[in-house]
C-alpha positions as CSV (number, residue, x, y, z in Angstrom):
1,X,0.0,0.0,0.0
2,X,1.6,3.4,-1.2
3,X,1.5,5.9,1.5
4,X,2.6,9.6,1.0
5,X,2.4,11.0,-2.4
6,X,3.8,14.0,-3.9
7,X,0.8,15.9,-3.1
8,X,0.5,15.0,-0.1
9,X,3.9,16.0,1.3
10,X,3.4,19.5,-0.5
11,X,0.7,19.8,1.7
12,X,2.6,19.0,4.9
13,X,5.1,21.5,4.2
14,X,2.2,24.4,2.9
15,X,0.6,22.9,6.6
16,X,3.1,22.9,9.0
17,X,4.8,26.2,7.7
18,X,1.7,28.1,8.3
19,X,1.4,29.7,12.0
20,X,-1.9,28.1,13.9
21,X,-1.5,29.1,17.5
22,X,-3.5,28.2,20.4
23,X,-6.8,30.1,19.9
24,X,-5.9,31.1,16.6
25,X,-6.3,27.8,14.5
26,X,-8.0,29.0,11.9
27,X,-6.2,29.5,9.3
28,X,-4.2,26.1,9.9
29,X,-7.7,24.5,10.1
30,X,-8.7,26.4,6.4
31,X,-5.5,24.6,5.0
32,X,-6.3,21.3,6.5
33,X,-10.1,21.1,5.2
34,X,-9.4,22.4,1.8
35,X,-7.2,19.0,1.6
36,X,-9.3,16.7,3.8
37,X,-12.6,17.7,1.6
38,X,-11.8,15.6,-1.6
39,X,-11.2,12.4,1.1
40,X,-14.9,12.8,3.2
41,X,-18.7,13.4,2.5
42,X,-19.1,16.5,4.8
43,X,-16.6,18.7,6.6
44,X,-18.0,20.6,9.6
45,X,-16.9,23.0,12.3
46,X,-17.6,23.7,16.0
47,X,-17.9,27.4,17.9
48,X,-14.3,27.4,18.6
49,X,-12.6,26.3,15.8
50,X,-12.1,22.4,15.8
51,X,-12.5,21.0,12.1
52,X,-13.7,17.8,11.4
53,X,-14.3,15.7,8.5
54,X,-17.2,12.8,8.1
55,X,-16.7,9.5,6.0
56,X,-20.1,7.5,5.8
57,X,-21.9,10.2,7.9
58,X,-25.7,9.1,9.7
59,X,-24.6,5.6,11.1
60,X,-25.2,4.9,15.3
61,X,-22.0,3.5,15.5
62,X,-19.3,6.7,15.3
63,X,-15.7,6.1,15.4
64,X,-13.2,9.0,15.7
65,X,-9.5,9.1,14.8
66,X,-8.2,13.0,16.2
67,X,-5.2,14.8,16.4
68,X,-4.7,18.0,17.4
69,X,-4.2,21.6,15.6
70,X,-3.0,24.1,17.6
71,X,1.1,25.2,18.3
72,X,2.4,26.6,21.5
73,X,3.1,30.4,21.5
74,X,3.7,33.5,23.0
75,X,1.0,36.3,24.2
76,X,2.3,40.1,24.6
77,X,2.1,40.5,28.2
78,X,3.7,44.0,28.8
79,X,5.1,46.6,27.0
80,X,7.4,48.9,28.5
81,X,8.1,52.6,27.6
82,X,11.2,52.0,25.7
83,X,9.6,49.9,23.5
84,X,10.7,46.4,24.8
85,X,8.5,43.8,24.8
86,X,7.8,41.3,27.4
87,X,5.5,37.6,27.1
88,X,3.7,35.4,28.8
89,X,3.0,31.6,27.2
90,X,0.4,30.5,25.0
91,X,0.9,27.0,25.6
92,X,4.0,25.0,26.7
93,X,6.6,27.4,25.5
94,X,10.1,27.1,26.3
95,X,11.6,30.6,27.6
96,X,15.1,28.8,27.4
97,X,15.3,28.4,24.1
98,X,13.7,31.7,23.4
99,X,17.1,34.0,23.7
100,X,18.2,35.0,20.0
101,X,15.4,33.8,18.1
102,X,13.1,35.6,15.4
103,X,9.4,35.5,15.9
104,X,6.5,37.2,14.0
105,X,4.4,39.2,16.3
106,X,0.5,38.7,14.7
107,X,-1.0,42.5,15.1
108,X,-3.7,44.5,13.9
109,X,-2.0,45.7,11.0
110,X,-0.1,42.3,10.0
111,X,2.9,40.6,11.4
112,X,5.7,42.1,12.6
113,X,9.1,41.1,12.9
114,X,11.0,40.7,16.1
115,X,14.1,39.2,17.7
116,X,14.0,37.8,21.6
117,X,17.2,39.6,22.4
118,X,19.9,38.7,25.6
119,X,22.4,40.4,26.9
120,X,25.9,39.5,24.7
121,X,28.5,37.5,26.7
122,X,31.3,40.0,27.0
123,X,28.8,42.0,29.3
124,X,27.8,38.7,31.8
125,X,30.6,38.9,33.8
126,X,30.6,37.4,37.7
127,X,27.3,36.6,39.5
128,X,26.0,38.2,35.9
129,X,27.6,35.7,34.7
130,X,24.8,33.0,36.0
131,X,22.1,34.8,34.4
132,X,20.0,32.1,32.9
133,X,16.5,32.7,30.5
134,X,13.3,33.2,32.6
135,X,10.0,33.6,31.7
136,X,9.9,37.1,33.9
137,X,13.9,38.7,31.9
138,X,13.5,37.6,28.3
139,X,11.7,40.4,25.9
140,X,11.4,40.6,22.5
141,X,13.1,44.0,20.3
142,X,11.4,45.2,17.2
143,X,13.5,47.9,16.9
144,X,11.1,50.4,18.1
145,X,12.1,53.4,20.5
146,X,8.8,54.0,22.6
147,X,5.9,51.9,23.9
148,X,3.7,54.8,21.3
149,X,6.1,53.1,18.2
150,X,5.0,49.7,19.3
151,X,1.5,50.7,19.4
152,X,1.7,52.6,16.0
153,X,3.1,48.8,14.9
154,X,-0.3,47.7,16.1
155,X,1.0,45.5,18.8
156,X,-0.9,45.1,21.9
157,X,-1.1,43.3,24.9
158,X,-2.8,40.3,23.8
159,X,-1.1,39.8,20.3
160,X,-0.2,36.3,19.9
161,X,3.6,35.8,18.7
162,X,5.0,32.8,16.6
163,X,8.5,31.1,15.6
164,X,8.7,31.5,11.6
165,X,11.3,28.7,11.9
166,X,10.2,26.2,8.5
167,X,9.5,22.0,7.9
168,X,12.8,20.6,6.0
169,X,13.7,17.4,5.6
170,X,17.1,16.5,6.8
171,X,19.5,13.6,5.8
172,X,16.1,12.4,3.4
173,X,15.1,10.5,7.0
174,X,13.9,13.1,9.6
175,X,10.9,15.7,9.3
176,X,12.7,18.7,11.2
177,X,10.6,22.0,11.8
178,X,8.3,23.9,14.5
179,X,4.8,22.5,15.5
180,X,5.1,18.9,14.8
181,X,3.4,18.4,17.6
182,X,1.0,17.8,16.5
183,X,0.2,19.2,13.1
184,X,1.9,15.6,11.9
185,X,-1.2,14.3,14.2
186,X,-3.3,16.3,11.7
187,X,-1.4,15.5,8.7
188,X,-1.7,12.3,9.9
189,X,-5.4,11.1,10.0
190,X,-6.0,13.2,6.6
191,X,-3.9,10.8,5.0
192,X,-5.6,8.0,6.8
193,X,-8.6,9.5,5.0
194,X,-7.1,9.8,1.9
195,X,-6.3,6.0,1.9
196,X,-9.9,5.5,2.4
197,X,-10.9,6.9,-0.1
198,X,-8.3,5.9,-3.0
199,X,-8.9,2.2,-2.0
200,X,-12.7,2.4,-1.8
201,X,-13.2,1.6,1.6
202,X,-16.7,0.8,2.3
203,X,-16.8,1.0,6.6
204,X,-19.5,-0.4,8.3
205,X,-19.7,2.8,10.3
206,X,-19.3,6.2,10.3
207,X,-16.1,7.8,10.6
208,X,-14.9,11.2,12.3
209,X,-12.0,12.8,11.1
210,X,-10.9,15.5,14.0
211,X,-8.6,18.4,14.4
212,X,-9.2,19.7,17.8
213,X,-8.1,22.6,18.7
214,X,-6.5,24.2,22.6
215,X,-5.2,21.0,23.3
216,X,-1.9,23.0,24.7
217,X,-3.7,24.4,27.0
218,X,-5.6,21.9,28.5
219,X,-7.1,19.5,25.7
220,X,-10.2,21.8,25.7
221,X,-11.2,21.4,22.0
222,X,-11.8,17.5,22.5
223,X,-13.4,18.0,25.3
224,X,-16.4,20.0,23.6
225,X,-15.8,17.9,20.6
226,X,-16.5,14.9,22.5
227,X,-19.6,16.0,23.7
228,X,-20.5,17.2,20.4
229,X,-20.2,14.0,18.5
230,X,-20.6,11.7,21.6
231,X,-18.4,8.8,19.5
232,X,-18.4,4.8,20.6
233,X,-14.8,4.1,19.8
234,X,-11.7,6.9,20.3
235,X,-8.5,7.0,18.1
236,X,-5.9,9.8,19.3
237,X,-2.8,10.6,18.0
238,X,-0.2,12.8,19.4
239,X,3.6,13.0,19.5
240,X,5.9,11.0,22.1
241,X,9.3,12.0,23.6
242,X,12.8,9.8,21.8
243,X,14.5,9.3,25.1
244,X,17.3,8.4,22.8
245,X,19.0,11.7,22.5
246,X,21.4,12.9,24.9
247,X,20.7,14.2,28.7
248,X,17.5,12.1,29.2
249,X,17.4,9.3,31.7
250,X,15.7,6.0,30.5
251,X,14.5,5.3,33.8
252,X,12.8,7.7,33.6
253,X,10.6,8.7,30.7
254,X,11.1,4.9,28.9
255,X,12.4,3.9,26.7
256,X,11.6,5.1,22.7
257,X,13.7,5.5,19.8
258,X,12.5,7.5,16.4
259,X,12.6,4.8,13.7
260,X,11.1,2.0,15.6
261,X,7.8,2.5,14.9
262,X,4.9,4.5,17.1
263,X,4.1,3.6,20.3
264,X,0.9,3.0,22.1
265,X,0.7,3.7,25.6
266,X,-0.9,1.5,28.6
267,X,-2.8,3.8,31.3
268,X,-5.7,4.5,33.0
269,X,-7.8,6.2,29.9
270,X,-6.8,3.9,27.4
271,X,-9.1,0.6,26.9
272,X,-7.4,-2.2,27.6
273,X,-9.7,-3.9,24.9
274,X,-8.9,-1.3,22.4
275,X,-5.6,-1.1,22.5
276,X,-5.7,-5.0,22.4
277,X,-7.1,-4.7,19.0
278,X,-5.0,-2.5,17.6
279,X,-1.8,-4.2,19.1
280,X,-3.1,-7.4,17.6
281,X,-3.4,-5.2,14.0
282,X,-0.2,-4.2,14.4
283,X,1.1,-8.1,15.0
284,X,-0.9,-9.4,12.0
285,X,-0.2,-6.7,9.4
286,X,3.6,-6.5,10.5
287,X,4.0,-2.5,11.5
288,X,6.5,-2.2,14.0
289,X,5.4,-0.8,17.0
290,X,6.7,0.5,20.5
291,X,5.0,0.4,24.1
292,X,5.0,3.1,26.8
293,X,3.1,3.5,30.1
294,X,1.7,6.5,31.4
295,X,1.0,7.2,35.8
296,X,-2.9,8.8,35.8
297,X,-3.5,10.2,32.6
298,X,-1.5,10.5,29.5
299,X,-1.6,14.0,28.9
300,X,-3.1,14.3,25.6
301,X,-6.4,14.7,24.0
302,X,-6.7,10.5,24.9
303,X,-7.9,11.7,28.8
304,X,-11.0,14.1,27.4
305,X,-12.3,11.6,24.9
306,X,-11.5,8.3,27.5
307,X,-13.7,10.4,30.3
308,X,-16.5,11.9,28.1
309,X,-19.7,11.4,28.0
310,X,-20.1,8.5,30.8
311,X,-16.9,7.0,29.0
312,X,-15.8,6.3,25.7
313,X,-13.4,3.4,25.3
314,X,-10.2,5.5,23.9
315,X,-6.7,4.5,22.7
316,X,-3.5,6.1,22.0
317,X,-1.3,6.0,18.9
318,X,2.2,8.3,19.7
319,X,5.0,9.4,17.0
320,X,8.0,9.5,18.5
321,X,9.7,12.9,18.5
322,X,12.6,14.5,19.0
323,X,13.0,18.0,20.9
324,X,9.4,18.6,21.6
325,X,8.0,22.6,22.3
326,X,11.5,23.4,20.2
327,X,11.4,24.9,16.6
328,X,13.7,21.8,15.9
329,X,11.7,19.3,17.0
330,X,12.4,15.8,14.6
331,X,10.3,13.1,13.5
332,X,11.2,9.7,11.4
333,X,9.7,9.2,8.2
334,X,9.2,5.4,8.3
335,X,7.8,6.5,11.9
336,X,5.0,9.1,10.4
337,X,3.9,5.8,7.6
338,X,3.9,3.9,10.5
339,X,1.3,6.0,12.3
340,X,-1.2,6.3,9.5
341,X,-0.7,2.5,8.6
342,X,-1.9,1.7,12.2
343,X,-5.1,3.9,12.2
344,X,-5.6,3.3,8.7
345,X,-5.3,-1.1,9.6
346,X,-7.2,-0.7,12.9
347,X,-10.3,1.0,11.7
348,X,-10.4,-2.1,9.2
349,X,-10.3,-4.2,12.1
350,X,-13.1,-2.2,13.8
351,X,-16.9,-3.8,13.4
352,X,-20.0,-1.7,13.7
353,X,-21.2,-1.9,16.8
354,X,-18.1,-3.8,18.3
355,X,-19.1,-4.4,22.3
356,X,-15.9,-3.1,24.0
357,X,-17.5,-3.5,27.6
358,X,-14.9,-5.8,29.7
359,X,-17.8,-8.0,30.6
360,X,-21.4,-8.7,30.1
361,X,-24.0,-8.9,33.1
């Protein structure tokens, strides 16, 4: 079965490129429908921006297979009077790698161009010299000379700021870019849908294709979506740490490695019956998979589906990634195929109306 065409990649790049912030999805979400549309029978979207596609709509038996749209970020938190700029997160952000790079500042009259600046190292001298990044010291310098310039720039408290770092592909093996978590997710299940469609699928139920939104925050957009749809059977993927790379202690976040396939993940949330079924998928139609475990919940949009709507049996499908909440974060090809042959071979494995109660009365 072919997987990723050249289409299909030219819309990753045109996808994860574009800037979809937390709270400000939509034009992400514009890019992913326009492709999704050809692959489904009706697209829809909820108050807040979560886009969704729907294969075989009108059945009682409703599956969804979800990722997630939005990118952390920054929020203009305070401008001072000689025009420096200083944040707060929108999302996980990561205020140490912020010193010295560009960002786009999204205002009322367009973006504007900035640099996080930091003091140079001939000036850090003794205790100075200790200085790390906090979220309270590092600003952002758009080379204007007055809080009234910044204004004029229409920035604002509240303007949402981005990374303009781009996707490339490096060494023809590893995806390398900003926001693959979890715009792959996305990328992912579209494809997945895709398949579908080329091969002439016929499922036996119907199928929900999900891009939630604010899941950096809190997974908030699955949990309206959930109630919205009120599925039988829940299919997340989201990205996974590779505890492979240097500094990380295998003890103590397990034990993944990019190229080895995506993991799924034994915890509370997660159907033991479910992921049963898609570990035996993976078994019979030889996709190389890894196994994680997660203490209470798992983090991701898994926990609002899993606990929605007196409980949804849920399951969760990870790609392992390197460098996660950087603009450098790195994911392996044969890793993304493996995630959308999973979902794609599991949902042919799933029956309308399949019982996934642990026991009958």
């Amino acid at each position: 079965m072919a997987i990723l065409t050249k289409h299909s990649e030219e819309f990753l790049h045109r996808y994860l490129n574009n800037a979809s912030p937390t709270g400000f999805e939509s034009p992400g979400q514009q890019l992913w429908l326009e492709y999704l549309r050809p692959y489904v029978d009706e697209v829809e979207l909820d108050n807040y921006g979560t886009a969704y596609g729907v294969i075989n709509p009108g059945k009682d038996y409703r599956v969804v297979i979800e990722g997630h749209a939005d990118e952390i970020s920054w929020f203009v938190h305070y401008i001072a009077d000689n025009g420096y700029i200083y944040v707060i997160r929108n999302g996980g952000s990561d205020h140490q790698i912020a010193p010295s790079k560009r960002v786009n500042i999204h205002g009322d009259k367009g973006v504007v161009r900035g640099v996080f600046g930091w003091p140079a190292i001939h000036t850090r001298r003794g205790d100075e010299a200790k200085l790390q990044p906090q979220i309270h010291n590092i600003f952002i310098d758009v080379g204007a000379e007055s809080k009234d310039e910044v204004l004029e720039m229409g920035i604002h408290v509240g303007s949402v700021i981005t990374y303009p770092d781009e996707l490339e592909v490096m060494n023809d093996r590893y995806y390398c870019g900003r926001a693959l978590d979890n715009r792959m997710g996305g990328f992912c299940i579209a494809e997945v849908a895709r398949l579908l469609r080329e091969n002439k699928v016929e499922l036996p139920y119907s199928l929900y294709i999900v891009n939630s939104v604010q899941e950096e925050v809190g997974l908030r957009g699955a949990e309206m979506i959930a109630d919205r749809i009120k599925p039988q059977v829940a299919i997340v993927t989201d990205v996974t740490h590779d505890t492979g790379t240097p500094m990380l202690n295998k003890k103590k976040v397990g034990d993944v490695k990019s190229g080895a396939g995506p993991t799924v993940t034994y915890a509370p949330a997660v159907h033991n019956k479910l992921l049963q079924l898609i570990i035996d998928t993976a078994a019979e139609k030889e996709i190389d998979i890894q196994r994680e475990a997660s203490s209470r919940a798992t983090g991701t949009d898994t926990d609002a589906f899993a606990y929605s709507n007196g409980g949804v049996p849920s399951a969760l499908i990870s790609l392992p990634l390197r460098y996660m909440h950087t603009t450098v974060e790195m994911a392996h090809k044969d890793d993304v195929e493996g995630v959308i042959k999973l979902i794609y071979e599991t949902l042919l494995a799933i029956e309308d109306g399949m019982d996934f109660r642990y026991f009958k009365v």
